[in-house]
Structures are given as structure tokens and as C-alpha cells.
N, C-alpha and C positions, 0 to 999 in steps of 0.2 A: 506480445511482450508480457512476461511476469514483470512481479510487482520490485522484484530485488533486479532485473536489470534496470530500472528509471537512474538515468543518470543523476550524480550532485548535484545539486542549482537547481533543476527543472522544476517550474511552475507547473503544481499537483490541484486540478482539480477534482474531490474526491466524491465518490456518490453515497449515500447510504448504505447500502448493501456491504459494503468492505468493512464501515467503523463497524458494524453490527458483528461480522465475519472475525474482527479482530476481537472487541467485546465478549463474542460468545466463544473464542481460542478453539473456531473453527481454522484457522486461517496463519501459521506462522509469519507468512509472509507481509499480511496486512496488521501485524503486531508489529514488524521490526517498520514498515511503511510510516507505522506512529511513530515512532522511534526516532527514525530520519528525521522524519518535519520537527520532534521538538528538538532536535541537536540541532536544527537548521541547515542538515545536508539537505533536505528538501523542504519547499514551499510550501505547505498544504494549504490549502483554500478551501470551504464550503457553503455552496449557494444556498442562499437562503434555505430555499424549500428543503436543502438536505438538513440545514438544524432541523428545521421543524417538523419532517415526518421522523429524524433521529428521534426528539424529546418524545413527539406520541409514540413511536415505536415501545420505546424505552419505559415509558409510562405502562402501557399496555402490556407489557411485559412482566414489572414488575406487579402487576394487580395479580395476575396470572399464576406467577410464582407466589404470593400469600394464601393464593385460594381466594380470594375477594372476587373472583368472578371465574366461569368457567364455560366451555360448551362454544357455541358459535357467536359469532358477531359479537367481539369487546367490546369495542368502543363504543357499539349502542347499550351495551348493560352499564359498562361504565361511566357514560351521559346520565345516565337516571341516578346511580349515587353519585353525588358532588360529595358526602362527606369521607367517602373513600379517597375521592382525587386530594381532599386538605389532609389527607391523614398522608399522604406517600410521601418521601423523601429519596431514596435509593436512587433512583431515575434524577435527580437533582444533583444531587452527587457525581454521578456521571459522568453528566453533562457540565459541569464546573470541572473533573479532572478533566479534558477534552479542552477544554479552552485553555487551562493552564500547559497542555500542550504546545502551546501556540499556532493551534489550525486559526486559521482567517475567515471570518463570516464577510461575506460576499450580499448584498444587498442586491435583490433581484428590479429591475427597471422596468420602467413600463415600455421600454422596446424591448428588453428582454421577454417580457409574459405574451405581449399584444400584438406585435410586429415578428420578430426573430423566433420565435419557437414556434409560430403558427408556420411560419415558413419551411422550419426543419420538419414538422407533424408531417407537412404534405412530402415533401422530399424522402424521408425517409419512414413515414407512418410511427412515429415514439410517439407513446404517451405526454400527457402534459409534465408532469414530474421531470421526466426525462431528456423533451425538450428545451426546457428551462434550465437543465443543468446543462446541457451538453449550447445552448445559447450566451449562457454567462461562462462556461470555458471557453468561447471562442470569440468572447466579448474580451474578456481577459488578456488573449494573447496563449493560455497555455499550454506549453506545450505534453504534457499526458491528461487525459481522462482515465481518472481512475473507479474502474467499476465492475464487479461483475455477471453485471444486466446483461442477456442477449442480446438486446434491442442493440448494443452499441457496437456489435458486431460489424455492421457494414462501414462506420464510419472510419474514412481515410485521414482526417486532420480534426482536432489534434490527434496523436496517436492515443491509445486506449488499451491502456495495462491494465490487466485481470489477474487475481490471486490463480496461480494454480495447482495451489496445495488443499483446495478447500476439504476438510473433511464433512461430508453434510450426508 
């Protein structure tokens, strides 16, 4: 299922990889997805861990594009200057338009991290990330995961719409 057939109504849990997709106007389809959720034809929800690898993403991004760091491994150059990280804003910005969307931040549980995603790791071998999102969609109730991660390939419920315009 693309992302433009997710019915009205439907509780959208959304992964990283999309807002990024939509962000970087890889992705029509994950732009109008944003679109939906703040019109509130669609629910959109984000488990915790997707804010927060969003914000590092996003962070590490914007270092990137200044020139403040370059070459491999960011976020270890970017750990050594702290006074780069008080200087960024961009990534700030963002992330505040993004809420004013009205995506829903989703609080991850401790049966969520510790019980339910160790469960789905074994079952379907996802990463931790992945786990924990595709456990708080199904703690939810909802009905699309939205992402377009491989891993979520095999999973039957909820169902799991992918952009399939990506241009990358």
C-alpha cells in the first residue's frame, strides 16, 4: 500500500525514514501524508524513539550542511564540539514545525522496550529501533505503519504503507 491510499480516520503510526523523505522532498507522497495528519484526515502518531533519532537526524544534518563537521562518523565529531551543538537552531525549528502539525508523540513503555519488542526482534529479527516502533503501533491499536524500512516488509498487521515515489 502507498502512502496516498491510507484511508481518512486511520491511526498512522509513522517511522522516521518518511518525515526525513518528506523533509528532504524526496517523497510527494510523504509530504501530502503530513498534510492529511494536520488537516486531521489522518492520525499521525510518533513513538518516542522516532522523535528522538528525528531531532539527532536532523541535528546531524544540519552540522553537516554548515560545514561544522565533515568525513565519517558525525555524531562522534559532533560529541567533542558541544559549542557547535549550542550554536544550531535549524533542526529546532523543525522539529517545532512538526509538532505544530499535530503528529502525536507516543511515550515508549517499559513493556514496550523490555517485553514486546524483544518479542517481535525474535519473531521477525528488526532492530531495536524498529521493534519499538512497530510494538507501540501495535500497542496502539493502529491500523497503518508507516515506513519505508525493509525490515517491515514481512509484517501482516498493522498493515505498512511505504512511499512509493521515493526519488533517492
Amino acid at each position: 500500500m502507498n502512502l496516498d491510499d491510507i484511508q481518512s480516520g486511520s491511526l498512522c503510526v509513522i517511522d522516521t525514514n518518511v518525515l526525513l523523505y518528506a523533509e528532504q522532498g524526496l517523497s510527494a507522497q510523504a509530504q501530502r501524508l503530513l498534510r492529511r495528519c494536520s488537516t486531521g484526515e489522518l492520525i499521525g502518531v510518533l513513538p518516542q524513539t522516532v522523535w528522538q533519532e528525528l531531532v539527532h537526524k536532523l541535528m546531524l544534518a544540519e552540522t553537516v550542511m554548515l560545514g561544522r563537521i565533515s568525513g565519517r562518523y558525525p555524531a562522534r565529531q559532533l560529541a567533542q564540539k558541544p559549542d557547535v551543538v549550542k550554536s544550531l537552531s535549524i533542526y529546532q525549528e523543525k522539529i517545532a514545525a512538526l509538532q505544530g502539525l499535530g503528529l502525536g508523540f507516543e511515550p515508549c513503555t517499559r513493556k514496550d522496550l523490555l517485553e514486546d519488542a524483544l518479542e517481535l526482534q525474535r519473531e521477525y529479527g528488526l532492530l531495536t529501533n524498529d521493534s519499538v516502533v512497530l510494538a507501540t503501533a501495535l500497542r496502539l491499536g493502529a491500523e497503518v505503519l508507516v515506513s519505508a524500512d525493509a525490515a517491515f516488509r514481512q509484517i501482516t498487521e498493522p498493515f505498512v504503507a511505504t512511499p512509493s515515489d521515493l526519488r533517492i
